[in-house]
C-alpha positions in Angstrom: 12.2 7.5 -17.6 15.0 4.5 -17.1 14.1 1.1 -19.0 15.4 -1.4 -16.2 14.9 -4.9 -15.8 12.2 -6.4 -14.3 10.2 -9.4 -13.9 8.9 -10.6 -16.8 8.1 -14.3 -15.3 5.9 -13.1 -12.7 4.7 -9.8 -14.8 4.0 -11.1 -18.2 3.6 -8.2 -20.6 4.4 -5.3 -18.4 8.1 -3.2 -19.0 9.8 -1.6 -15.9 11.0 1.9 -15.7 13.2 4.4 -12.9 11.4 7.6 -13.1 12.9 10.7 -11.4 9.9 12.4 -9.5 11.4 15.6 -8.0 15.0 13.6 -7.4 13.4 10.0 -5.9 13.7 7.4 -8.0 10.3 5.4 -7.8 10.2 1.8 -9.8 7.2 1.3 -11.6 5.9 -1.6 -13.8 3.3 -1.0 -16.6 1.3 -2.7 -18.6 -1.9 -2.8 -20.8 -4.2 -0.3 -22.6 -6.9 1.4 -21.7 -7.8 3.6 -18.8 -5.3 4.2 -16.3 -5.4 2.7 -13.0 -3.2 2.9 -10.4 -1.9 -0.1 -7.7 0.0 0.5 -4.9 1.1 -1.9 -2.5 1.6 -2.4 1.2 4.2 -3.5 4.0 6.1 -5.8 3.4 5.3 -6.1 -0.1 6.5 -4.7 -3.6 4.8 -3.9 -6.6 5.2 -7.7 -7.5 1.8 -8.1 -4.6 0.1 -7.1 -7.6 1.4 -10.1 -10.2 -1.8 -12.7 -9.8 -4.1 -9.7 -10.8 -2.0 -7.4 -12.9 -2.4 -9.3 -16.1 -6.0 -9.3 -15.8 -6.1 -5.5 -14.9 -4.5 -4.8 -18.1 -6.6 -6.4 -20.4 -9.2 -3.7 -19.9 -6.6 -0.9 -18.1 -2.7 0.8 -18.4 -2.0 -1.0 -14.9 0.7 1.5 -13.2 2.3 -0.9 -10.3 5.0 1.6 -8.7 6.9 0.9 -5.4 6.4 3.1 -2.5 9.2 5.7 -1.7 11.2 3.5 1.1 10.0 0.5 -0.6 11.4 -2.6 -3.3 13.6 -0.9 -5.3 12.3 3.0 -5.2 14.8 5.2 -3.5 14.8 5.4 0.3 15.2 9.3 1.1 16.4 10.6 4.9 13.0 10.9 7.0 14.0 14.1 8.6 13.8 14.8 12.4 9.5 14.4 12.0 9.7 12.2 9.8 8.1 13.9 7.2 9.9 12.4 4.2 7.5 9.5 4.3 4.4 11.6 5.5 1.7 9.8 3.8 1.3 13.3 2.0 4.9 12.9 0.4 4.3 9.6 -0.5 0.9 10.6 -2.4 2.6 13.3 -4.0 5.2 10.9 -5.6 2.8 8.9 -7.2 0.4 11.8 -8.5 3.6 13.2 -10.3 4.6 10.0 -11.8 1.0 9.4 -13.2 1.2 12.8 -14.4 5.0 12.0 -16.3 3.1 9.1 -17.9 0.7 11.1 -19.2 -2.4 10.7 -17.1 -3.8 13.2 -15.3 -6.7 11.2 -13.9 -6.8 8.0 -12.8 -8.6 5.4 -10.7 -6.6 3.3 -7.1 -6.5 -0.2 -5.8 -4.7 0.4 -3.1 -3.4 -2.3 -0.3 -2.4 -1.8 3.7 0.3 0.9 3.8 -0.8 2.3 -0.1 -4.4 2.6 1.3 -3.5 4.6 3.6 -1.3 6.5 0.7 -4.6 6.4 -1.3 -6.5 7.8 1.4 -4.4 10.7 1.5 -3.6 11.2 -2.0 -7.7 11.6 -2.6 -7.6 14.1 -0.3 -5.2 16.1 -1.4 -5.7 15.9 -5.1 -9.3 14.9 -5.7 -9.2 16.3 -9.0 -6.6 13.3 -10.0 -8.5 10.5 -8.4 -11.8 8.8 -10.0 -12.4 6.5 -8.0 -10.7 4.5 -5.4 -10.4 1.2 -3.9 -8.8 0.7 -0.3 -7.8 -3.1 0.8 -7.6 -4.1 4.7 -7.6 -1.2 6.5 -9.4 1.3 8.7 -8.7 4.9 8.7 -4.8 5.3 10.5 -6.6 8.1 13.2 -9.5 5.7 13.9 -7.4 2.1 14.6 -5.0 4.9 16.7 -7.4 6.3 18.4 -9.5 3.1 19.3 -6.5 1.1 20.4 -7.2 -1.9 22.9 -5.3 -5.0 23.8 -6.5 -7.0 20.6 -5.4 -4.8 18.3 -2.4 -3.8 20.2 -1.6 -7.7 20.0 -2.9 -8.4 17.0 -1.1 -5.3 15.2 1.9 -5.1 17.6 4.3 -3.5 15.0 2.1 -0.6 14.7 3.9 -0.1 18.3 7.6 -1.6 17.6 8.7 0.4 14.4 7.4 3.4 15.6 10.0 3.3 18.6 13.3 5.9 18.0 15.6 4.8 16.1 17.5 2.3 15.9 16.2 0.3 18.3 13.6 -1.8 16.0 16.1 -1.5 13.2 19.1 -3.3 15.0 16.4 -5.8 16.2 15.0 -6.9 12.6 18.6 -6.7 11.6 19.6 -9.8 13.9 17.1 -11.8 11.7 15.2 -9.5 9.0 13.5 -13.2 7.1 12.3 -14.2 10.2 10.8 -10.8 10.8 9.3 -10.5 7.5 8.4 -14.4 7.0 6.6 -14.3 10.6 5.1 -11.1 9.7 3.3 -12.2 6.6 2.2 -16.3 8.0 0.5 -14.2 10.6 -1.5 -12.3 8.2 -2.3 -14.7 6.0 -5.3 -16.5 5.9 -5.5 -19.0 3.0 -1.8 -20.9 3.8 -0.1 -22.1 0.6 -0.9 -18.6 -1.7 2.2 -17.1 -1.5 4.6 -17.5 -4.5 8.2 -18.4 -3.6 9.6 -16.3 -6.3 7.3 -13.3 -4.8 8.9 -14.1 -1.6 11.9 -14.3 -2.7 11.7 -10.4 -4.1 10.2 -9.4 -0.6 13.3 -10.8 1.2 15.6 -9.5 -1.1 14.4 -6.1 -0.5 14.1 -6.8 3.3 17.8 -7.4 3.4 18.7 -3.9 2.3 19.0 -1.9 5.8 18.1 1.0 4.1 14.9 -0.6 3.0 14.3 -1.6 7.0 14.9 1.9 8.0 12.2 3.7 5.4 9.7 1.3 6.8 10.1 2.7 10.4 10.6 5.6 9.0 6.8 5.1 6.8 5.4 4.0 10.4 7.0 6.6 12.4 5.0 8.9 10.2 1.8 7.1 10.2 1.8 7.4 14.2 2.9 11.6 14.1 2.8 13.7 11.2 0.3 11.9 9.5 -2.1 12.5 12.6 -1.4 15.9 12.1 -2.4 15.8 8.6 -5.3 13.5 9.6 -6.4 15.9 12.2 -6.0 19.2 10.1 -8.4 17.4 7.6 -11.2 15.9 10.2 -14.0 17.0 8.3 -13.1 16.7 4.9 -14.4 13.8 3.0 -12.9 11.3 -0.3 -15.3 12.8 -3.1 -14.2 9.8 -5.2 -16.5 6.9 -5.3 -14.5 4.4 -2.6 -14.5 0.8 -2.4 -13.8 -1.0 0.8 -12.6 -4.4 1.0 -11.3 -6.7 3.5 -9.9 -10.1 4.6 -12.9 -12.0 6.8 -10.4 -14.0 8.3 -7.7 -10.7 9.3 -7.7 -8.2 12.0 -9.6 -5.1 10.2 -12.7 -7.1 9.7 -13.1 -8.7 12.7 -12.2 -5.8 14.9 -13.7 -3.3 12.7 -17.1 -2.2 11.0 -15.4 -1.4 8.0 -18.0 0.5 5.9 -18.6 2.5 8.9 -15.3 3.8 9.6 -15.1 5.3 5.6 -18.4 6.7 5.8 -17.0 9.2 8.5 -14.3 9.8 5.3 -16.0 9.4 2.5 -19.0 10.4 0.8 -20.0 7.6 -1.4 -18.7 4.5 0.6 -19.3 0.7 -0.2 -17.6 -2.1 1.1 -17.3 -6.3 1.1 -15.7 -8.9 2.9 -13.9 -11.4 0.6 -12.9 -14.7 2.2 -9.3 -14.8 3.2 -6.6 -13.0 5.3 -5.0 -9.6 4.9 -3.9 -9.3 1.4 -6.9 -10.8 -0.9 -4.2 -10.1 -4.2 -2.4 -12.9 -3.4 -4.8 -15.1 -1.1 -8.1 -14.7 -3.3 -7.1 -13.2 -6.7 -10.3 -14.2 -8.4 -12.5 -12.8 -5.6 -10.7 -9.7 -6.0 -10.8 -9.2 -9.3 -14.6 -9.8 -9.7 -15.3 -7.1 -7.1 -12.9 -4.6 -9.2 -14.2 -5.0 -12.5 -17.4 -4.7 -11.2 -16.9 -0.9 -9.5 -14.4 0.2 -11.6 
């Protein structure tokens, strides 16, 4: 583990580390005392999705917030020729062995967008490590795939862009990569005015780093081949963990999607809620969101 800087302004109380996790560096803040818990974050966000909540979380929890391999300052490995660098499986893996470095073999995930669908995987393959789980605007990745229509297609359009070969969507963010990211998130948001500028600011640092541009493709790439593999290998095998589905009323899962319903073909022990705002209720409707996570966890 590599004490590096961080940010204490928009963390307070948590310490940032590098930890080497089979040769990829993954960034990781922590915080607090208690039992571990585990948040991961989504596209195109860092850890630092996390910051209106974190503080909270670790007044009862050690809060783990880690960036995704490809992802804020974690390392951004080759995909490979299927991508499988940034199967959702690899991904998982990364942040099972970095619990395990810090010392906890069990823990429970709030997981958001792109880490949900990390989470979803991870309690699949290692549902001895996870206790219970929390997954934040999404549907299962085989499910919205499979039941694709013009809404969603619209509505979710980069599901279809980054997945082309490379480096077509990668020269094409490169001509503008804020107004890419800053169009991305106004368009699923649904509270305007929640986002912090020095949040933002992180986000678009990271967005400027090609290499950061390419791991996304690369993560959504993935999600639209080797992952269905995975997915499709595992069709009847079920999240043991108590899971906790939540969602934006005002985004695209909710209204498009019968949320509860789609985990209960994945899950054994589903529950769900709708919480008033867009697609990431950390940052739109942190006090929602924390009342419905220290209630099931």
């Amino acid at each position: 583990m590599k004490p590096v800087a961080g940010h204490p302004d928009i963390l307070p109380g948590f310490r940032w580390f590098d930890a080497d996790v089979d040769g990829v560096s993954i960034r990781f803040a922590t915080g607090g005392s208690g039992p571990p818990l585990l948040l991961l974050h989504g596209h195109p966000q860092t850890h630092l999705t996390w910051h209106k909540i974190a503080p909270q979380l670790a007044e009862r929890f050690t809060v783990v917030a880690s960036d995704l391999r490809g992802y804020g300052d974690s390392a951004k490995p080759a995909g490979g020729p299927d991508h499988g660098a940034y199967a959702k499986r690899a991904m998982a893996l990364d942040q099972v062995k970095l619990m395990r470095m810090l010392g906890h073999e069990t823990f429970a995930v709030v997981a958001h967008d792109r880490g949900a669908r990390v989470a979803h995987r991870m309690a699949l393959d290692h549902p001895q490590a996870v206790t219970r789980l929390v997954l934040i605007d999404i549907a299962p990745t085989a499910t919205m795939y499979a039941r694709t229509n013009m809404e969603f297609a619209r509505r979710y359009f980069w599901w279809f862009f980054l997945i082309q070969p490379f480096d077509l969507p990668e020269r094409l963010i490169a001509a503008d990569p804020d107004h890419f990211l800053d169009t991305h998130l106004a368009t699923q948001t649904g509270i305007a005015g929640t986002s912090d500028p020095r949040v933002i600011a992180q986000y678009r640092r990271c967005y400027a780093d090609p290499a950061t541009r390419h791991a996304i493709c690369e993560d959504y790439r993935a999600a639209a081949g080797i992952d269905l593999v995975h997915d499709a290998a595992d069709a009847d095998a079920r999240i043991a963990a108590p899971l906790l589905v939540l969602w934006g009323s005002m985004g695209t899962v909710g209204a498009l999607y019968d949320v509860v319903a789609t985990w209960q073909d994945k899950a054994t022990d589903v529950r769900g809620a709708a919480i008033a705002c867009g697609h990431s209720p950390q940052e739109e409707a942190p006090a929602a969101l924390l009342q419905a996570l220290r209630t099931f966890l």
